[in-house]
N, C-alpha and C positions, 0 to 999 in steps of 0.2 A: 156413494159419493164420499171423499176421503175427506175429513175436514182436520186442521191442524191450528192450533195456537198459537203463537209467539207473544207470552205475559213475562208481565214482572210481578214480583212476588209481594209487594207492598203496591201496587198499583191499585184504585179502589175501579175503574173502567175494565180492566183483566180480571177481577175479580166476577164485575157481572157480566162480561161473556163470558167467563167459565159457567156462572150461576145459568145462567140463558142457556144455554148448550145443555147441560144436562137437564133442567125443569122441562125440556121440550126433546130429552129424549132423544141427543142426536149424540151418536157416539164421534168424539175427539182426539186426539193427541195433542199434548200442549208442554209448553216447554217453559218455566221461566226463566228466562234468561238471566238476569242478575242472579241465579244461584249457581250457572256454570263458572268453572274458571280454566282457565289457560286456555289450550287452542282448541276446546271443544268449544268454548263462550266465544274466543276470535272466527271459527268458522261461522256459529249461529249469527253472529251478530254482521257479519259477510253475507248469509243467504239473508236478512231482513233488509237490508240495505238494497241487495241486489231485485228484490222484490218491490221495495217502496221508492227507493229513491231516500231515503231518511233512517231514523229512528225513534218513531211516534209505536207508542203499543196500545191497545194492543193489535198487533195484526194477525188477522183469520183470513185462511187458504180455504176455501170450497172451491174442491177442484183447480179448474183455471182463473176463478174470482180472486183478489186479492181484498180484502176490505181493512183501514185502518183506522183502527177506532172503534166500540162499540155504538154499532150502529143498528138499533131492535130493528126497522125498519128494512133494513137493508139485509141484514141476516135473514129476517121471516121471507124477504121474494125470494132470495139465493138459494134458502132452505127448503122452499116451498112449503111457508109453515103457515100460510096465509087459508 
């Protein structure tokens, strides 16, 4: 199952779903946004939008889940880390 990030790089909530993610062993792609610039950060910041409806981070793709926020709870059923 492909899971994916979308953090900020001073965010301390991105910071523990990155921690979470790896402590449990689940391999990620993650991006922090605030350190792209030009129209690689204007596309990112287009597919979070188009995905949330906002710009709250951090947002994790499992699969077809979209979750925003670090949410242990929510990560562990999605991950089936339960």
């Amino acid at each position: 199952m492909k899971v994916k990030a979308y953090t900020l790089s001073t965010c301390p909530h991105c910071r523990m779903t990155k921690e979470f993610l790896a402590d449990n062993n689940v391999e990620f792609e993650y991006v922090d946004v605030d350190l792209l610039t030009g129209e690689k950060r204007t596309e990112v910041l287009r597919e979070v939008y188009r995905l949330t409806g906002g710009y709250s981070f951090p947002v994790i793709v499992v699969g077809d889940t979209v979750i925003v926020g670090f949410n242990r709870v929510r990560l562990q059923e999605v991950l089936e880390l339960t």
